[in-house]
N, C-alpha and C positions, 0 to 999 in steps of 0.2 A: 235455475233460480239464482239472482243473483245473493253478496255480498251482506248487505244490508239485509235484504228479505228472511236471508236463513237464517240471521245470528237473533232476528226478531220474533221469528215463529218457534224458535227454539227456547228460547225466555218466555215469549206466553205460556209453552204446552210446560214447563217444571215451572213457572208461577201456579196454574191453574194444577196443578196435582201437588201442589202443597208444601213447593219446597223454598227454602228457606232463600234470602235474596242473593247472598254470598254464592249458591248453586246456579241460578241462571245466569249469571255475568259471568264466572268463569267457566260455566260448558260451554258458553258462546265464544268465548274468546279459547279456548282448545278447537270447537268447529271451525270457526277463521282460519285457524293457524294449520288445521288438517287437510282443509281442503281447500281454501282460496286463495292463500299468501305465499309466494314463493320465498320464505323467508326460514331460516332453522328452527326450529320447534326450541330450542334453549334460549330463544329470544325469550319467550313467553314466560317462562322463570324467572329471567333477569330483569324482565317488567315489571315484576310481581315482586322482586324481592328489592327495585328500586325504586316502587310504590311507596314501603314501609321503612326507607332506607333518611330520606328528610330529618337534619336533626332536631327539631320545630316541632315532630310530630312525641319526641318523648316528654313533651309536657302532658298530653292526652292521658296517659297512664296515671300519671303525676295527679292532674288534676279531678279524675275521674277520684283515689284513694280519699284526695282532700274531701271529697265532696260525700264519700263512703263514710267517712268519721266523723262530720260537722251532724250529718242525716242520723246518726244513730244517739249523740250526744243531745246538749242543751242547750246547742243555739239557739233554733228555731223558737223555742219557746222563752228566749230571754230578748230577741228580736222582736217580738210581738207582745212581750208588756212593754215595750219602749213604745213602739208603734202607738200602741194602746193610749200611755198617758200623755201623748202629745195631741194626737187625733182621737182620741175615745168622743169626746164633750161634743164635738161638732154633728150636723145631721150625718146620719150614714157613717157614723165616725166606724163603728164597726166595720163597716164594708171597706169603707178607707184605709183600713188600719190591716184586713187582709190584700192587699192590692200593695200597699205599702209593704208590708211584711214579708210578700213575695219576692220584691223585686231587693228588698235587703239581704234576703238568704238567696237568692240568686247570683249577686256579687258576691257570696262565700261560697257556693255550691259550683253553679254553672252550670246545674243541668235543668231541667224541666222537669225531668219524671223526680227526681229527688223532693224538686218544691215543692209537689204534689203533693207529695208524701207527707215530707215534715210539715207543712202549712196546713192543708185539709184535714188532716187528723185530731187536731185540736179546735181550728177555728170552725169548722162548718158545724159540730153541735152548737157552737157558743150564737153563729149567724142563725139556728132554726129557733135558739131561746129565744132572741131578741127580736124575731115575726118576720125573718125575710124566706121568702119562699126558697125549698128545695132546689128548684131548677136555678133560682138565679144566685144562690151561693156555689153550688156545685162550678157553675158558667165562670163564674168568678176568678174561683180556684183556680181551671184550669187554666184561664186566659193571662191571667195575671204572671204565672208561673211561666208564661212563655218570656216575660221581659227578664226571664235568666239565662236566655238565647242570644241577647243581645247584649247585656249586662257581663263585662268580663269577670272572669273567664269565661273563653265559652270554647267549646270544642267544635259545637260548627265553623267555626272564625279561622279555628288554627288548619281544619281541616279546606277549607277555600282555600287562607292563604298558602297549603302546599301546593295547590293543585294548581290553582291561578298565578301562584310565582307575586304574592301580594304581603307586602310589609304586616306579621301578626301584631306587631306594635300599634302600629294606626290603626289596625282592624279594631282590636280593641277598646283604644281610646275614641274611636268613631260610634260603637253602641252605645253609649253611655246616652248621648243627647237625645237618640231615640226614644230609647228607653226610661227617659225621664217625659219626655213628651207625652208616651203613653200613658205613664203612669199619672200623669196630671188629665187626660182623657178620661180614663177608668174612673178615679177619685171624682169627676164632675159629674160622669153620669151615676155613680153611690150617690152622691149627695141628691141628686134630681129622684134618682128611684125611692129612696128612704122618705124623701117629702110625699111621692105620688098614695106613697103604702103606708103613709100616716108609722113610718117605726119610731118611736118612742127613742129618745138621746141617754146619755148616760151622765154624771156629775163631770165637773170638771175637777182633774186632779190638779191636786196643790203641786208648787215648786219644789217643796220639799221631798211630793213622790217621785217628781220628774227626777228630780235629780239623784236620788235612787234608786233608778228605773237608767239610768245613762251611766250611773257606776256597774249596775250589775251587768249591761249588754258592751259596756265600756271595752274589753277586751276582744267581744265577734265584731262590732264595729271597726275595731280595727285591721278587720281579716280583707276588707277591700282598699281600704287605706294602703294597706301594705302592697296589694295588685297595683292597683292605681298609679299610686303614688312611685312605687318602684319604676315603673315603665314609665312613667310621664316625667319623672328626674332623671331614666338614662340610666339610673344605676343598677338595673339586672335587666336580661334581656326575658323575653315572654316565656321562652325555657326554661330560665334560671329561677322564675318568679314562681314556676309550677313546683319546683323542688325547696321555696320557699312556703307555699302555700302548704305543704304535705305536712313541713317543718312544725309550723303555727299550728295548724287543726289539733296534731299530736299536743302539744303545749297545752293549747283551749282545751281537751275533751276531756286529756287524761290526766292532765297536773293542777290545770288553774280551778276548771268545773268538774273535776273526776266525774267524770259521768261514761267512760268509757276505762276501762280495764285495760293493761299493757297485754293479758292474755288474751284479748279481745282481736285487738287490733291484727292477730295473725287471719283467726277468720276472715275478717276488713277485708284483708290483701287476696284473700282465696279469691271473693269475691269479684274484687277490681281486676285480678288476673284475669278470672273470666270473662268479664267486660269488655279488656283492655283486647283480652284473642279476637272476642266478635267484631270487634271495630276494624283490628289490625288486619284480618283475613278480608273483609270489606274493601279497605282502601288498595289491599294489595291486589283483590279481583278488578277493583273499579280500575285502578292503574293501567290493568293487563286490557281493560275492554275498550280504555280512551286511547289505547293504541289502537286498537282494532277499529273503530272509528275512525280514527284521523287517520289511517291506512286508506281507509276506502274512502274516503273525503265526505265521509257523511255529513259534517257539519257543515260543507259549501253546498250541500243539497239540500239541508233544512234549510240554511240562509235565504238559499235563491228561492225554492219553495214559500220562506214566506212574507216574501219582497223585502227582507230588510236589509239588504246593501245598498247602502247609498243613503238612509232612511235616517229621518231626522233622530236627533239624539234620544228625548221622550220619549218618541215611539218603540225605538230599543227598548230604554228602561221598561217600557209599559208591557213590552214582547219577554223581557226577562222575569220580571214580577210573576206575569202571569201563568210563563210553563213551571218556575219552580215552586208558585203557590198550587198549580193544579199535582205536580207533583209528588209534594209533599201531601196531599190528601190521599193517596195510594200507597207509596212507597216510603220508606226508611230514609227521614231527613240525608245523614250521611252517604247514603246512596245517591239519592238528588243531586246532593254537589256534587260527586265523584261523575258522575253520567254527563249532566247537564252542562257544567263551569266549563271544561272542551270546548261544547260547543258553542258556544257562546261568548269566549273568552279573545278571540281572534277578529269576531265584530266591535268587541267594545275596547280595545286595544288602535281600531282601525279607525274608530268614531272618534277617538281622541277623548273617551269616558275617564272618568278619574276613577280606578278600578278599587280604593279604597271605598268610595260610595258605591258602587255595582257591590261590594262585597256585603255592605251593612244591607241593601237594599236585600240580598240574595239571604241574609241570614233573616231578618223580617219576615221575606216570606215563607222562610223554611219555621220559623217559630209558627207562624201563622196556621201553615197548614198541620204544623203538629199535634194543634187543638181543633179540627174542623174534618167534619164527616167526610169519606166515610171508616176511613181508614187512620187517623191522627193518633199518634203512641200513646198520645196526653188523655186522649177517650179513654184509651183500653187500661191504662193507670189507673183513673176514677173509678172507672167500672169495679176496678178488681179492691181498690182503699175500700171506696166510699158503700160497694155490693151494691149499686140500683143500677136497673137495666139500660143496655144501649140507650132507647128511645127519650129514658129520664135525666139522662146524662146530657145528652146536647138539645135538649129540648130549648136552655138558655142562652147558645150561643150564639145566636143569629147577631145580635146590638154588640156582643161585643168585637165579634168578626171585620163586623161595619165598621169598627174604630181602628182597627188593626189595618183593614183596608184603606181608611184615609188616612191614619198616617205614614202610609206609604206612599200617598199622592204628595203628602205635603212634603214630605223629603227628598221625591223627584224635584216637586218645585223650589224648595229652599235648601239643598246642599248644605246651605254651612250649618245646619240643625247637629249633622253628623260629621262634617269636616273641620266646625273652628278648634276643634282642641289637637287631631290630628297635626294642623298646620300650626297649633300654637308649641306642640311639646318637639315635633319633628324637622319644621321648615325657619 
């Protein structure tokens, strides 16, 4: 049996007995190293400990704490009366207003299962008042919350760009466009659904609430300002900006909104500690197994396998989308990268791809499949908030998938969707 064979049948049989992702990548890379690699078994340490060695990757920890504190405080719900009295009056303003709301605490959070959290928990009673069906608020939620995948920060981004050797700078400032595109997708089909189901509008608020509504969220709106704005003037690097964000959240939660306790935030840290292990034990297995791959050239055998050497640009992107959208319906977004960017990274390097779009392209569809059967973290989150079963859960997510799917296509077709700002703040 060769190389390949045994490191794959070995990941099936501890997938299929229930064990956790972090065990089958590195029992397979210990089996590699035992029996096929004429190589010293201390390599495989020093892979592992030069996995989590990147100093890029201590924003991860950083930004995961921020994102621990903004989730437990009163952003979320001072985001979402702003939201509210700008977009409330219009059709579907509600729906609008969660779609919008995501993708604002998304640029303070960065995570996806977070948005879930703080955003579903308030808005989906207030979306079944106002007569939109279960399935398609719940679909909502979860979709919506994925444009804090793309939305910096984002820790898929930081984690591609270790792995692909890709500027986290331009990564980030390249989600932005996406993620504004989606979220003008989303907002049109609210507005289309709220007409079909006859939901009833809300008054319009006066200027005087707006503008009380923009003092009180005045300070978490500044929590991407700060990301943003810091990296696109130059002035902290993506690392720096994470031990800025931790900085801010502490400021927002526990001084300006007290809504988090100084005794509090030691819990916080327990918490993100734990986190920050599961990730970190991850990239240092993933590390150890993209050795072990590119030991045995398994990537020039997927390649050749599925004719794309030589193979028009498109067609890559179309071959990239699609194993790490299939991907991420199975397994642990962060995983995906770690496995997959390997192999894949040496074709579009050879294509002459601008690996800053392969990476936005690569976090899209890692957002994507994080909300989509049968396996999506973003399902099993709802399930556990929102307590309705699997089947009620994505019963809505078909139309929003579809959107997520084309604006993928459109940003194969239109690049600078994702790269004018890259080339505006970098080149």
């Amino acid at each position: 049996m060769d190389l390949g064979t045994s490191i794959l049948l070995v990941m099936l049989v501890l997938l299929v007995l229930g064990f956790p992702m972090m065990v089958p990548l590195a029992t397979a890379s210990v089996v590699a190293f035992a029996f096929y690699m004429p190589i010293p078994e201390r390599i495989l340490i020093q892979q592992m400990v030069t996995g989590i060695s990147p100093v890029a990757l201590i924003a991860v920890p950083m930004f995961i704490f921020a994102a621990d504190i903004v989730t437990k405080g009163h952003t979320a719900n001072r985001l979402i009366d702003l939201a509210m009295t700008f977009v409330g009056h219009v059709r579907g303003g509600l729906a609008v207003t969660t779609a919008l709301g995501c993708t604002m605490f998304g640029a303070v959070s960065g995570s996806t299962q977070a948005t879930v959290v703080a955003m579903g928990g308030p808005l989906r009673p207030k979306m079944l008042k106002a007569g939109y069906e279960d399935k398609f608020a719940i679909a909502l939620i979860i979709n919506a919350s994925d444009i804090a995948f793309l939305i910096p920060p984002s820790i898929g981004m930081i984690v591609f760009g270790v792995v692909g050797k890709v500027s986290i700078g331009e990564l980030f400032l390249a989600g932005i466009g996406p993620g504004i595109l989606i979220l003008i997708m989303f907002s049109l089909y609210c507005m289309y659904y709220a007409k079909k189901h006859n939901i009833p509008t809300i008054p319009r608020m006066t200027w005087a609430e707006r503008g009380r509504a923009v003092i009180n969220a005045g300070p978490a709106i500044m929590f991407p300002v700060l990301i943003v704005g810091g990296i696109y003037l130059g002035w902290v690097s993506p690392t720096e900006v994470a031990a800025v964000a931790v900085v801010y959240a502490i400021i927002l939660e526990v001084i300006i909104f007290k809504s988090v306790k100084w005794s509090e935030l030691l819990e916080i840290a327990r918490s993100t500690g734990l986190i920050t292990a599961v990730v970190f034990i991850l990239v240092g297995a993933g590390t150890t197994f993209s050795f072990v791959i590119s030991f045995a050239q398994i990537p020039q055998h997927v390649i050749g396998a599925l004719g794309l050497e030589g193979a028009h640009p498109y067609v890559i992107l179309a071959a990239i989308c699609i194993a790490f959208f299939v991907g991420c319906m199975f397994v642990d977004p962060i995983v995906v990268i770690l496995v997959l960017t390997p192999i894949f990274m040496p074709l579009v390097n050879a294509a002459g791809l601008d690996p800053v779009l392969v990476g936005t392209l690569v976090t899209l569809q890692v957002a994507i499949g994080s909300a989509t059967p049968p396996f999506g973290c973003d399902i099993f989150t709802a399930i556990a908030i929102f307590r309705r079963p699997y089947a009620e859960v994505i019963r809505g997510t078909p139309p929003f998938i579809f959107m997520l799917l084309l604006a993928a296509v459109i940003l194969i077709f239109i690049p600078q969707i994702a790269l004018f700002l890259p080339e505006l703040a970098f080149h």
